[in-house]
C-alpha positions as CSV (number, residue, x, y, z in Angstrom):
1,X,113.2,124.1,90.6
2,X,112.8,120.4,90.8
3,X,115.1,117.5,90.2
4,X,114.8,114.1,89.4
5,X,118.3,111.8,89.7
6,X,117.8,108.4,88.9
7,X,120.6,106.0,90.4
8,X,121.4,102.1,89.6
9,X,121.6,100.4,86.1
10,X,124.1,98.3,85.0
11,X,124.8,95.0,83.6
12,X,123.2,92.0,84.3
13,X,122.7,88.6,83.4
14,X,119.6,86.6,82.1
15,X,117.4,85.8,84.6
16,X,119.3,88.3,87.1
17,X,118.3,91.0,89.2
18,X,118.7,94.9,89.3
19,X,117.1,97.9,91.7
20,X,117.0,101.1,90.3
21,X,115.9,104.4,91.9
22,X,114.8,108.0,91.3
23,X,114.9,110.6,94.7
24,X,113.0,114.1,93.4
25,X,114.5,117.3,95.0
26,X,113.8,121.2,95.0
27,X,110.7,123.4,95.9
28,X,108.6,121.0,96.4
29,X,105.2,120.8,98.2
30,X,103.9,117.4,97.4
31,X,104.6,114.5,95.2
32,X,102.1,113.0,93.3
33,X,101.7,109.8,90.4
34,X,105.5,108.3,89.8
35,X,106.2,106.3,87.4
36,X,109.4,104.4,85.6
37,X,109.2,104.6,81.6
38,X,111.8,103.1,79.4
39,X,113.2,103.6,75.8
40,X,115.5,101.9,73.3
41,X,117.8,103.3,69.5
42,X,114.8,103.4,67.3
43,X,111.6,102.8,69.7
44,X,109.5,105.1,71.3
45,X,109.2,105.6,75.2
46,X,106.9,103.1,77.1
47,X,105.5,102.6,80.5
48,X,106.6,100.5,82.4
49,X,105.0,101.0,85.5
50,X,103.5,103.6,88.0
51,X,102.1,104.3,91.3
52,X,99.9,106.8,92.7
53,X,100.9,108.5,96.9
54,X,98.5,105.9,98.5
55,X,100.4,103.1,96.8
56,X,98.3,101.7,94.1
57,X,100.3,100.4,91.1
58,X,100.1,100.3,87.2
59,X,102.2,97.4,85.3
60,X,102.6,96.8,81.9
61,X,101.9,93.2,80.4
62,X,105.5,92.6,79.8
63,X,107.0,92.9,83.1
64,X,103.4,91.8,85.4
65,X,105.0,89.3,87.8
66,X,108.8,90.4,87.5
67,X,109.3,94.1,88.0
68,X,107.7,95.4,91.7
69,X,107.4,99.3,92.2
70,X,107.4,101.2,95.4
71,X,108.1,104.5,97.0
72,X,108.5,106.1,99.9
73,X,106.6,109.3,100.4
74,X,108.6,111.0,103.3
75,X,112.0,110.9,101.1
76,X,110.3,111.6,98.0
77,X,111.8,108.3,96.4
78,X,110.5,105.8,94.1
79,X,112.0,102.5,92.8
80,X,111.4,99.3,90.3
81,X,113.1,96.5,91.1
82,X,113.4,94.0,88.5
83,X,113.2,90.4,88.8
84,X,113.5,87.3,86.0
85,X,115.8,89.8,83.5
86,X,115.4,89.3,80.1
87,X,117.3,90.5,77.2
88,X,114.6,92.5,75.7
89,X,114.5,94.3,79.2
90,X,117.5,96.4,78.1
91,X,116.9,99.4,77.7
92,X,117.4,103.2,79.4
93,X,114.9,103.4,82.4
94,X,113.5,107.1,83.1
95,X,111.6,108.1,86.1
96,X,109.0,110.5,86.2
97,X,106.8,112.4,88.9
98,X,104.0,114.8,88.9
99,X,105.0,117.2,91.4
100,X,103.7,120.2,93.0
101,X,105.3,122.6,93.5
102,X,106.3,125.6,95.8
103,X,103.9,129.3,95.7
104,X,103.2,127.2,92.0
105,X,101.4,124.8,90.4
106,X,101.7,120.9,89.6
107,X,104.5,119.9,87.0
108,X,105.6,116.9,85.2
109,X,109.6,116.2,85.7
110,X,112.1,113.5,84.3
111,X,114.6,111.8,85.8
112,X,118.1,112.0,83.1
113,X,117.4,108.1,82.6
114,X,120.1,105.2,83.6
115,X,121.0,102.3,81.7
116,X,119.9,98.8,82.3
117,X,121.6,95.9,80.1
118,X,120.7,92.4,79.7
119,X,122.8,90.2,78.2
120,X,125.7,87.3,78.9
């Protein structure tokens, strides 16, 4: 099967900085879209950003100029690193791949999701 484990999170300040990342593992054949969603008590999950294998990226209006997402392709690895923290940034950060897989076909996985708080 295939695994996604997220690492980072934490606490940070106002205006601070935090990395997190997401390495996928298992039979797999190829790694497609990835992407880093987020949730909070009460709200529905939302995007926060994606990127496709050749490297073209997906932000959403709220974090456009802050949060940067990249991967690398031969380690099967993506990760958002996020700039200019703000409060409302808090929040649990999942990852998510599409993934092919292994004498099968193409799945979507998530990450078990780490938590990111803003605050002083």
């Amino acid at each position: 099967q295939v695994q996604l484990v997220e690492s980072g999170g934490g606490l940070v300040q106002p205006g601070g900085s935090l990395s997190v990342s997401c390495a996928a593992s298992g039979s797999i054949l190829s790694v497609y879209n990835m992407g880093w969603y987020r949730s909070t008590p009460g709200k529905q999950r939302e995007l926060v950003a994606t990127i496709t294998r050749d490297g073209s990226t997906n932000y959403s209006d709220s974090v456009k100029g802050r949060f940067t997402i990249f991967r690398d392709n031969a380690k099967n690895t993506v990760s958002l690193q996020m700039n200019s923290l703000k409060p409302e940034d808090t929040a649990v950060y999942y990852c998510n791949a599409f993934v092919l897989r292994i004498n099968a076909g193409g799945d979507t996985y998530w990450g078990q999701g780490t938590q990111v708080t803003v605050s002083s």
